[in-house]
C-alpha positions in Angstrom: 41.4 0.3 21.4 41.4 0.4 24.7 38.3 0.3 27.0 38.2 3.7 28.2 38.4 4.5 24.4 35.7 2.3 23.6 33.8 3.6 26.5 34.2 7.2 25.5 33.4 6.3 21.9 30.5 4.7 23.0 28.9 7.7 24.9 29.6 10.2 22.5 27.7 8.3 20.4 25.1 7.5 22.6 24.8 11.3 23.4 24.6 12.1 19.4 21.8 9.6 19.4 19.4 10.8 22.0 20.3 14.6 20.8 19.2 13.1 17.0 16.0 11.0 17.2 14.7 11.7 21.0 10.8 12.1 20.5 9.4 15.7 19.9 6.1 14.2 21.2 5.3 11.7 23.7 3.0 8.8 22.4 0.5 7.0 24.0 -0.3 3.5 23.3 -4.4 2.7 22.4 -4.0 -0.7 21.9 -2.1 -4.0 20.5 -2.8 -7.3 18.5 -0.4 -9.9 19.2 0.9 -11.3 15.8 3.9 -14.1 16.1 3.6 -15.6 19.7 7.2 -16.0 21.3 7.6 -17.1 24.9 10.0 -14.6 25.9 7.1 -11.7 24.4 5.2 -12.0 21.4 5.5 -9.9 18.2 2.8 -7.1 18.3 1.2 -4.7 15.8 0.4 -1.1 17.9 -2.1 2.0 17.8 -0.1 4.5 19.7 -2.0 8.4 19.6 0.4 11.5 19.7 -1.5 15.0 19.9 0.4 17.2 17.4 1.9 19.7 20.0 2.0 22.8 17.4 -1.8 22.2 17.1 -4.5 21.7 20.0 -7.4 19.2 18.8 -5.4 16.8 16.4 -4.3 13.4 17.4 -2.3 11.4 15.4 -2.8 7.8 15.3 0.1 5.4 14.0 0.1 1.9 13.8 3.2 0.1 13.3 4.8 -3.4 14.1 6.8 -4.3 17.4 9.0 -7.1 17.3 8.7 -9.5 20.5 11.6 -12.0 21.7 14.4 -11.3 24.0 15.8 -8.2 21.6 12.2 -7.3 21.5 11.7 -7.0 25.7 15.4 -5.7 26.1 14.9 -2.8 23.4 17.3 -4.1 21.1 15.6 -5.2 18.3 15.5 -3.4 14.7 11.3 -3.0 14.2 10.3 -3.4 10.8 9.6 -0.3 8.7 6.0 -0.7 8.2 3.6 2.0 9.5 0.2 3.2 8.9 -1.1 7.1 10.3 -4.4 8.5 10.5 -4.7 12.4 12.1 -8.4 13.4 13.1 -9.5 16.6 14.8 -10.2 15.6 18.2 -10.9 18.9 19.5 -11.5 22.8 19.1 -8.2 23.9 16.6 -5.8 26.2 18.2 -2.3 26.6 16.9 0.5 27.5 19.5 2.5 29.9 16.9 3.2 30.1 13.3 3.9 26.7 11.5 6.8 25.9 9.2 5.8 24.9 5.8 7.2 21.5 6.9 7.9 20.2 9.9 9.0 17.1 11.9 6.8 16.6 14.3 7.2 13.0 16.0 10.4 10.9 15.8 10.4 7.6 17.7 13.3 5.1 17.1 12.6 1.5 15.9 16.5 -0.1 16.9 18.5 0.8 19.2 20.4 3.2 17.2 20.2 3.4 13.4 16.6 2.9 12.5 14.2 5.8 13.5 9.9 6.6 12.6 9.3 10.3 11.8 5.7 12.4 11.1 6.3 15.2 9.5 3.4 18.0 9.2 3.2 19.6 6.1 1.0 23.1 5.5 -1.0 23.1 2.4 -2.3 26.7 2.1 -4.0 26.8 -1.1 -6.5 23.7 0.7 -6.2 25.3 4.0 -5.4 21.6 5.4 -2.6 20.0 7.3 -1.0 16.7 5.8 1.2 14.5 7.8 3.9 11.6 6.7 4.9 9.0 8.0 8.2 7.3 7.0 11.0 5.6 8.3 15.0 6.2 8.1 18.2 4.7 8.8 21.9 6.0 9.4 22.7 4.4 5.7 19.5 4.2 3.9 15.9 4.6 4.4 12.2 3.3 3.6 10.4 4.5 1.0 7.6 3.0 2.9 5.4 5.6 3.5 1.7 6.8 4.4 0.0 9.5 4.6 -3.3 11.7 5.8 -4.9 15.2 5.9 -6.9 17.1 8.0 -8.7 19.9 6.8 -9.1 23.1 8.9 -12.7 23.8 9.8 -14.6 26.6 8.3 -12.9 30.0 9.4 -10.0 28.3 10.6 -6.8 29.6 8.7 -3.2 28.0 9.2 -0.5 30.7 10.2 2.2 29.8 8.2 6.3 31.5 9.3 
């Protein structure tokens, strides 16, 4: 191959990428514990918040491992696929719109370009409560690592489902 096909290649890929897995929320990080010291930047567990942006008043709160070291400061490095998520109401409850019956809500990649973190929001009607799921995936196979966490609507709150 030659390099301008290798370059071209490379972009187009690039460009699938960011169209695929750029986040459909921004996150915010809380806070960190450092967890393998490295010189070049330590490994670190996070507590990032995203506020579901279908839903005024619910944050999402997901924890998840960072991986320090050279690959870790450069954005190179593959994450591991553990993650925790806990969703509160943080405010009044107002929906912008109809939700789906299940959607993806935040999608944050954990390498640089197979490996990828999704919450998805799920509408149970019959419980008048929003679950959300945390999981990760990867261009061949994913995690069946997983958790997961409900908030119920308040009293006189009803979901509008599409």
């Amino acid at each position: 191959m030659t390099h301008t096909l290798l370059r071209a290649s490379f972009m187009a890929v690039s460009a699938a990428w960011l169209a695929g897995v750029a986040p459909l929320a921004h996150s915010e990080e809380v806070g960190s514990v450092n967890t393998n010291f490295h010189l070049t930047g330590s490994d670190r567990v996070v507590v990032e918040a995203y506020d579901d942006p279908d839903v005024a008043g619910i944050t999402c709160y997901v924890s998840r491992a960072r991986t320090g070291g050279i690959k870790g400061t450069l954005g190179i490095a593959e994450d591991p696929t553990e993650a925790s998520i806990a969703c509160r109401q943080v405010g009044a409850i107002h929906f912008n719109g109809p939700l789906r019956q299940q959607s993806d809500v935040f999608s944050e990649r954990m390498s640089l370009v197979f490996k990828t973190l999704h919450v998805v929001r799920v509408v149970d009607p019959k419980r008048n409560t929003l679950v959300y799921l945390t999981y990760s995936d990867r261009v061949a196979t994913g995690s069946a690592k997983n958790s997961v966490t409900a908030v119920p609507m308040p009293a006189g709150t009803t979901i509008p489902v599409k």
